[in-house]
Each structure stands twice: as C-alpha cells, then as structure tokens.
C-alpha positions as CSV (number, residue, x, y, z in Angstrom):
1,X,152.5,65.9,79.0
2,X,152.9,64.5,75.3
3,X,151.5,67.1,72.8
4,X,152.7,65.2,69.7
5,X,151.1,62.3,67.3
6,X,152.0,59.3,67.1
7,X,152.2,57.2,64.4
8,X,148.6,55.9,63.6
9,X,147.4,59.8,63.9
10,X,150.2,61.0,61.4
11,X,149.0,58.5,58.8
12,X,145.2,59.4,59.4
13,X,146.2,62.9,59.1
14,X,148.8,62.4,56.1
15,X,145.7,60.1,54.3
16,X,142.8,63.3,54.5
17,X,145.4,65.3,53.3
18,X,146.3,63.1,50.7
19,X,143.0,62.9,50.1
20,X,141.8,66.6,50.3
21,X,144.6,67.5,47.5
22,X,143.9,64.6,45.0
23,X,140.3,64.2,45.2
24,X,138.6,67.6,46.2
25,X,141.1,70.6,45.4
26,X,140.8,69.7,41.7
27,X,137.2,70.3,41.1
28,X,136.7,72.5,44.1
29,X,136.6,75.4,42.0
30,X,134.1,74.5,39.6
31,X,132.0,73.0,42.5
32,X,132.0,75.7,44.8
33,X,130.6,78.1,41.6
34,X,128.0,75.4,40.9
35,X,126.7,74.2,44.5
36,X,127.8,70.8,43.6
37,X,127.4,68.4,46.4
38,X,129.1,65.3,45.1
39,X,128.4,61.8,47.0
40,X,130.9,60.1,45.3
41,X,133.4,62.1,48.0
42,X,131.1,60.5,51.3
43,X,131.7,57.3,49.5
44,X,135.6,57.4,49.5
45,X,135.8,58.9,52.4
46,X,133.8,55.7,53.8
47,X,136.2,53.3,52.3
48,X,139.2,55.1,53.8
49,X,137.2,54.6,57.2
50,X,136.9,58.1,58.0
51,X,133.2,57.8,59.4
52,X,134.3,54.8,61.8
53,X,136.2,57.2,64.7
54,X,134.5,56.7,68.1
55,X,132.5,53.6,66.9
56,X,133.5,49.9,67.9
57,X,134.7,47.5,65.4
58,X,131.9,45.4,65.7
59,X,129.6,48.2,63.4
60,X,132.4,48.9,61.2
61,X,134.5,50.9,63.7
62,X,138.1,51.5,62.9
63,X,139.8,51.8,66.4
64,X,140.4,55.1,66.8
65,X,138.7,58.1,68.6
66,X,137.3,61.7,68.5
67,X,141.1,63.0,68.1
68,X,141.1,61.2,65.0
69,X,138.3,62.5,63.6
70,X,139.2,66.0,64.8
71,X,142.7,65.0,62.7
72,X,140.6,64.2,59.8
73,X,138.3,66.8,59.9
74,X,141.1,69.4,60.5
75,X,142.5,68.6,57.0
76,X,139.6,68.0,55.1
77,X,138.9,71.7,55.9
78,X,141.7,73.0,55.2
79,X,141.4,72.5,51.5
80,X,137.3,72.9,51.5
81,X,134.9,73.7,54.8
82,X,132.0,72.2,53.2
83,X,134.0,69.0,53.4
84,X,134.1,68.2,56.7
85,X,130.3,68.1,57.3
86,X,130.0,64.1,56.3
87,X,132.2,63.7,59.3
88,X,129.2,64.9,61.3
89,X,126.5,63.7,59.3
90,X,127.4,60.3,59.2
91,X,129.4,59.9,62.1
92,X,130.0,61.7,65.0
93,X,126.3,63.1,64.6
94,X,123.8,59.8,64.6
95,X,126.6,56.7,64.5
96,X,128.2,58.0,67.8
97,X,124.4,58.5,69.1
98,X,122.8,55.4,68.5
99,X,126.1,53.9,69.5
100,X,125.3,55.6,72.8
101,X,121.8,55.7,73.0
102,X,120.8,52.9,70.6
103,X,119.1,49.4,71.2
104,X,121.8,46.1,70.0
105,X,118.5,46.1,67.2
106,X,119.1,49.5,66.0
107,X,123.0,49.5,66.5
108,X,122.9,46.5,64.4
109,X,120.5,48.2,61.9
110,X,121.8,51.5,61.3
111,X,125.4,52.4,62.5
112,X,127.0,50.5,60.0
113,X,125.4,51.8,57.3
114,X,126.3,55.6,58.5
115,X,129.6,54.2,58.7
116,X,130.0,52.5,55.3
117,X,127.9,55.7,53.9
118,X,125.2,53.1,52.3
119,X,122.7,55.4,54.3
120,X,123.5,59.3,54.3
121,X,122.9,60.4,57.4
122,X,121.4,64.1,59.3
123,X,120.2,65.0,62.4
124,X,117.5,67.6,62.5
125,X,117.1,70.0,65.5
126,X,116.8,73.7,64.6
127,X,113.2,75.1,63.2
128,X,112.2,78.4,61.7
129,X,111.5,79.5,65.3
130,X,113.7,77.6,67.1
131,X,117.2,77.6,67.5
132,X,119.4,77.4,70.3
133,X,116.7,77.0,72.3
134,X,115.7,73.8,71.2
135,X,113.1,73.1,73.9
136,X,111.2,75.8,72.3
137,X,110.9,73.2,69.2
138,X,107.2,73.2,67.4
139,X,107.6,70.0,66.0
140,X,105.5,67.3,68.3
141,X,105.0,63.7,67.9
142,X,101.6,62.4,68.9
143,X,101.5,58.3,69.9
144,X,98.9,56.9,67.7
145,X,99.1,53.5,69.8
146,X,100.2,51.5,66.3
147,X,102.4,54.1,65.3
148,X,104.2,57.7,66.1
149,X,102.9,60.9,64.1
150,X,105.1,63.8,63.5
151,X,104.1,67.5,62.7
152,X,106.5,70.4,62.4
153,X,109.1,72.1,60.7
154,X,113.0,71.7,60.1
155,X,114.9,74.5,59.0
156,X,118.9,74.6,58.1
157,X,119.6,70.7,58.3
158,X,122.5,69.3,56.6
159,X,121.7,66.3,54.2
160,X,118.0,67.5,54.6
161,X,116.7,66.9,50.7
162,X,119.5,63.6,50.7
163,X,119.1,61.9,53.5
164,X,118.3,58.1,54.0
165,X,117.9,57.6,57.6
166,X,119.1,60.3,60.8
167,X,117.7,61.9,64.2
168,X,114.7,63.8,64.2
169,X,114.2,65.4,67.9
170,X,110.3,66.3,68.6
171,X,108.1,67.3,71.8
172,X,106.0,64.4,72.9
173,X,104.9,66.7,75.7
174,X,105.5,70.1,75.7
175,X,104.1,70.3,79.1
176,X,107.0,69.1,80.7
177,X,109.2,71.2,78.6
178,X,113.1,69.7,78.6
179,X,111.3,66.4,79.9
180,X,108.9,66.5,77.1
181,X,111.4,66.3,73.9
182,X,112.2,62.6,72.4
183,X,114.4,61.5,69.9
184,X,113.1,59.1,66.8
185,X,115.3,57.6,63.5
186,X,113.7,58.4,60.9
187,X,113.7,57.3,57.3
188,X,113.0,60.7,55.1
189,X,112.6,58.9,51.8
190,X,110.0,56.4,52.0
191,X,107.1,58.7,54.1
192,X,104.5,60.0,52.2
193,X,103.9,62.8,55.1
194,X,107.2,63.9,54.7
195,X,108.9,66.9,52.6
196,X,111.9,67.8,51.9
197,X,113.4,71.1,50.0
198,X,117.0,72.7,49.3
199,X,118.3,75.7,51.0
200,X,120.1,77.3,47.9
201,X,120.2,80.9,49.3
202,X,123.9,79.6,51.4
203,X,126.8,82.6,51.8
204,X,129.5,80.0,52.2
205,X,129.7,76.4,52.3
206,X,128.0,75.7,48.9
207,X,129.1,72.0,48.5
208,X,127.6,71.0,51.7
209,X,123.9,70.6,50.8
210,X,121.4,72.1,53.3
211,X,117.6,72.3,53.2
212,X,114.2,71.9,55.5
213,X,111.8,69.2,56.5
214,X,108.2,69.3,56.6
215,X,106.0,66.9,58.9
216,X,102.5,66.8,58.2
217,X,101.1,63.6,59.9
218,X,104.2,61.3,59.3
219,X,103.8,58.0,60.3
220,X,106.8,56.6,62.1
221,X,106.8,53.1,63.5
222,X,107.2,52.4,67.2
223,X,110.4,51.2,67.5
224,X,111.4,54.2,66.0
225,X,112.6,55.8,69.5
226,X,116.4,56.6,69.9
227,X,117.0,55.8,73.9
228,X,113.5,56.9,76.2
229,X,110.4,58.9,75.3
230,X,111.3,62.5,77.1
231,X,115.0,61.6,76.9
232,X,115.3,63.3,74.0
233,X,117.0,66.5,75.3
234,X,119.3,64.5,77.1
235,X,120.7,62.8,74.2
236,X,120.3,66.0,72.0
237,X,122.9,68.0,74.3
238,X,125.1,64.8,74.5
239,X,125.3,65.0,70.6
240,X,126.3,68.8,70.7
241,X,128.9,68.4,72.6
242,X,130.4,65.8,70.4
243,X,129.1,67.7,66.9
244,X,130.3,70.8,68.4
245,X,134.1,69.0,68.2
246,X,134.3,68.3,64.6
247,X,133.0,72.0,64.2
248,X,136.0,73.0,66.0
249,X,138.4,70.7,63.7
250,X,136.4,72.3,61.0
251,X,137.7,75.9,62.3
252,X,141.2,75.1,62.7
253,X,140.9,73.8,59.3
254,X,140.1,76.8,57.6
255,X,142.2,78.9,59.5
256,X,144.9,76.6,58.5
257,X,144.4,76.9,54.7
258,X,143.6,80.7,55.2
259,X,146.9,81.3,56.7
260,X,148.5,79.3,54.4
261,X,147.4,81.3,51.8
262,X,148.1,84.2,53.2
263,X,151.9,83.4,53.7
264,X,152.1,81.9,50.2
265,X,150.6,85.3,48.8
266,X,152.8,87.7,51.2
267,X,156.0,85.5,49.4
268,X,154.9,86.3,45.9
269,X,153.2,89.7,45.5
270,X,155.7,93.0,45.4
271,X,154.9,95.8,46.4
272,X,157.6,99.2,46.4
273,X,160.4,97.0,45.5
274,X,159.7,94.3,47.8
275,X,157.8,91.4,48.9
276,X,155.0,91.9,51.1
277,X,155.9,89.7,53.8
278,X,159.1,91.8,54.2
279,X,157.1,94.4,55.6
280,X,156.4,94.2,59.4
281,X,152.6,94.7,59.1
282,X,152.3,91.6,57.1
283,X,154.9,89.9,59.0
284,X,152.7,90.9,62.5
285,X,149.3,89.9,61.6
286,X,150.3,86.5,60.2
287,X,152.3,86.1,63.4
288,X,148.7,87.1,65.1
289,X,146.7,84.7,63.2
290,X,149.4,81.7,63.6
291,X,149.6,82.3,67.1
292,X,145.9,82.4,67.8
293,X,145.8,78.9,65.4
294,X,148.1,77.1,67.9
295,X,146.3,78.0,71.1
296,X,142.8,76.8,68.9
297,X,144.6,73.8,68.1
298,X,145.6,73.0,71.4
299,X,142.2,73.8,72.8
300,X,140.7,71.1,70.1
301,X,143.1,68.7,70.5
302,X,142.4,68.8,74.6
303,X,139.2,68.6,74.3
304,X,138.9,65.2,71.9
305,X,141.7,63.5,74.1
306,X,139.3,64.8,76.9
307,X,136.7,62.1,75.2
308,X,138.3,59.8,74.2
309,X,139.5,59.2,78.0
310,X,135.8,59.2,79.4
311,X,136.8,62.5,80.8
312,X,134.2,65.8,81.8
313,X,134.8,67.4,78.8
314,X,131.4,69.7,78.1
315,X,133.1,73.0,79.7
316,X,136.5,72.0,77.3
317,X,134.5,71.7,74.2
318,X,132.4,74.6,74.3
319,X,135.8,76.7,74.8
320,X,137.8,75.3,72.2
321,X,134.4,75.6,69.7
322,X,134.2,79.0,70.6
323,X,138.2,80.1,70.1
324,X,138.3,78.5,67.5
325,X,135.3,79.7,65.1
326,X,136.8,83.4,66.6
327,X,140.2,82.4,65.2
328,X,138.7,81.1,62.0
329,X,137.3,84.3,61.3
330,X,140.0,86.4,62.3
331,X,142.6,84.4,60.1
332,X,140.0,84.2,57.1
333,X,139.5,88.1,57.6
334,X,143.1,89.7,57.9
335,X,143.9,86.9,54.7
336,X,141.7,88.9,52.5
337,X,143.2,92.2,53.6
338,X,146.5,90.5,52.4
339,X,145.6,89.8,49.2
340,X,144.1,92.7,48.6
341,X,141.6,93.4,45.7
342,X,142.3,89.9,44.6
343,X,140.8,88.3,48.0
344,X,137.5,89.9,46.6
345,X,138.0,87.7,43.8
346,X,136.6,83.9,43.6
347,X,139.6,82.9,41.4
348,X,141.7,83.3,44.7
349,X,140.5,81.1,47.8
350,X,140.6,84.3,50.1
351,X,137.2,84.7,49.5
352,X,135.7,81.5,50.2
353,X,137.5,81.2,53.7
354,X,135.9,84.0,55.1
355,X,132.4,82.8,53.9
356,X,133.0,79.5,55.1
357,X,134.6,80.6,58.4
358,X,131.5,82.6,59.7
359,X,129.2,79.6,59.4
360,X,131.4,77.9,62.8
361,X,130.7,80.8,64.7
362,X,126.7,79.7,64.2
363,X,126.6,76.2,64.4
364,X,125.9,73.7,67.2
C-alpha cells in the first residue's frame, strides 16, 4: 500500500496553500469581524481549477479526483473553515450531480459554469422542520402541465441569498414518501415567487454566507428535472455521500491549523521559567490531538481514493466524516486551553477554530 502523494497532488496541495496564505490569511481578520463573504475568492479559486475535481474535461474538468479536492479543501481550511464551502457549492455539490444525474442538455448548460464560478452554485435540502430526515421535507412541487410549481421553505443553505443556479429537492408525492421526492435546477434570481434572506445570527463560519429560501408558487420550467421525478432521494443521498467528503477535508483542515497553533503558542509563551511545551501536559495533549489528526487524515484520504476507484465507499465516508468533525473539535478545544485567556480572544485564531469546528459535526 502507497500512502504518499505524488507529484500532481503535492502541487494541488502546495497551490491552496499558496493560495490560503497570500490571498485569504491577510484580510481574514477583518473579514471574519465583518461577515464579509468575498466572491472575488470563488473566482480565483475557479481560475486555479479548484472547482473542476471529479468532473470530465469536456465541462471544464481538470483531471483529477475527489482526493484532490479533499487536498484542496484540507488546506483551504486550515487557514479559514468558511473557505472550503465553494468547494461544495460549486463543485462536488451540483457539478458532480448533474454530471451524474444530468441530461448531455443540462451538463452542457450548467456544469461549466459551476466550474468556471460564472454561476454560484447551492443545493437546498434542510427546512425549518426538516433536517436529517429529509423525506419529512414540506416543500412540494405541483406539475402545472406547462410548468413545475414549488411551495415551501429552505432553511440553513449555503449561497442561499447569492446563488445563480443549484438543486432544490421537493416532494412531488408525499404519498409515496422516499419515492415521492424529486430533484429540480433552479435559477433563484430571475423568479418572482422566489425569496431569498441572510442568516446573520452564524457562531462560526462568518465568511461563508448562509440564508433561507421561500417558495410561494414558483414557476419552474419542465425541463427543470435533475435525473427522474421520485428519484430525487436517490440522487439527494448520492450527493451526501460525496458533500459529506469535502466536510471531512474541511475537518482535518481546521484541526490542522488548530494544532499548529497550538504548537507555535506552547514554543513562545513562558510560564515558571519555562516554555510551555516543556511541560508534559502540553507536550501530551498535542501528542493527543496530532495523533487523532493522522488516523482522521487517513480515514479521509481512504475514503476519496475509495471514489475515485468506483469503489463502495458510503460506510468509509460516513466514518471518516464522523472522526473527523470529533477530532476537529477536540484539537480546536484543548488549543484554546493552551492559549489560555488569550484563546478567548479574537485577536488570536484559537477562538475562531472552535467555532468553526463544531459546525462539521452538524452538517451533511
């Protein structure tokens, strides 16, 4: 078994890291006090084909696979966690789907676009009322014969109040419950029955805008159907378990800068004469936290290389995703203890890890 990069993965992961310490750790600060969301980032990150893992070259693809993105991903949130969420948005969340799911018409329509970040993309599943069980979902769409008409309620979706185009998943029959729900594309800007609002009320990720969706007899045309009517659950659990892999990246990311931190901290404050990381509590819990990294990273890793072989890989995924939130937390947490009253403070990036960290143990 080879557990190391090679060369076309070490410059994917030296370019977001490049990237993550020239173009988002020097405004991060003012950002993350100010909620600023800035789209300029999606569109670099486009041109350095970050959004093109998983997708063929044909829509603007860029030959590589999920353990790319989850390279990417990994060191985009290292420096910020609110970063890695255009890797989802635009990518591994609708591109991957359509490119799965999709007619040639609306692979041809839409992926590049995700791709290139022309369109900014979402995908909006969870309700007031309806989380994890999605087939609880109150949001219906009703054939009108010329067109689809969508009622309902998104809560919590990413690029809510920004996006262009994305997945919307609705019941076309509740009656048949997980048989009932279908997935449509839907444009959120140009639809006078649709409304979109911020979520501003965020504990962590505050440069990764959020908000809700409100349906009130949308029109949405015909062809607007991702894959079959009632396949929608189908395709909703297919995207999860790829979403639910860049949240993972997004985890070991954060535990990575957290314990970073922490070991560049325990090397400069002194305490009773000494350094803190000379003393063997220190030196024990960052041991802890690096240890419980490298299993999370191996977890990760498995599971992408799992998909990118055509490989079961559902059980793998869920695992790593739930390691390595746990991890995430854990490192963000014992971090703050280390840097005492000053992890309290938002001048020190203790702080924003361990807000940041407890959003992956929610998601997907």
């Amino acid at each position: 078994m080879h557990f190391g990069l090679n060369d076309e993965q070490k410059m994917m992961q030296e370019m977001a890291r490049d990237f993550a310490a020239k173009e988002i750790l020097p405004t991060l600060k003012d950002d993350e006090a100010n909620h600023r969301f800035r789209p300029e980032l999606v569109t670099h990150m486009a041109d350095l084909g970050f959004f093109g893992c998983a997708i063929p070259e044909e829509y603007g693809g860029n030959g590589c696979g999920f353990l790319e993105s989850v390279i990417i991903a990994e060191q985009l949130a290292k420096v910020s966690g609110s970063s890695r969420l255009p890797l989802n948005m635009q990518n591994i969340g609708p591109a991957c789907t359509v490119n799965k799911y999709g007619t040639q018409e609306q692979k041809e329509r839409f992926i590049a676009k995700w791709v290139s970040a022309e369109y900014t993309g979402f995908f909006a599943i969870t309700e007031p009322n309806s989380g994890s069980d999605v087939v609880s979902m109150g949001t219906v769409a009703i054939d009108r014969g010329t067109h689809w008409e969508l009622n309902g309620q998104k809560m919590w979706i990413s690029n809510a109040h920004l996006g262009d185009y994305g997945l919307v998943y609705a019941m076309t029959d509740k009656g048949k419950k997980y048989k009932g729900m279908t997935c449509f594309i839907v444009n959120l800007k140009e639809n006078e029955g649709i409304v979109t609002a911020p979520i501003e009320t965020k504990l962590g990720l505050h440069c990764a805008p959020t908000g809700e969706i409100a349906f009130d007899k949308a029109q949405i045309p015909k062809d607007s159907v991702l894959g079959e009517v009632g396949q929608g659950f189908e395709i909703c659990m297919w995207q999860l378990n790829n979403t639910r892999i860049s949240c993972s990246a997004g985890a070991l990311g954060i535990a990575g800068g957290a314990i970073a931190a922490a070991i560049d901290y325990a090397n400069e404050r002194t305490q009773f004469g000494k350094k803190i990381g000379s003393y063997q509590m220190i030196q024990a819990s960052i041991a802890e936290m690096v240890a419980e990294h490298e299993a999370a990273q191996l977890l990760v890793y498995r599971a992408a290389w799992l998909k990118d072989q055509g490989l079961p890989n559902q059980h793998q995924t869920s695992m790593a995703k739930l390691f390595a939130s746990e991890a995430a937390v854990h490192a963000a947490n014992e971090t703050m203890k280390i840097f005492g009253s000053y992890g309290y403070s938002t001048e020190y990036p203790a702080e924003r890890f361990l807000r940041d960290s407890h959003s992956l143990r929610v998601v997907e």
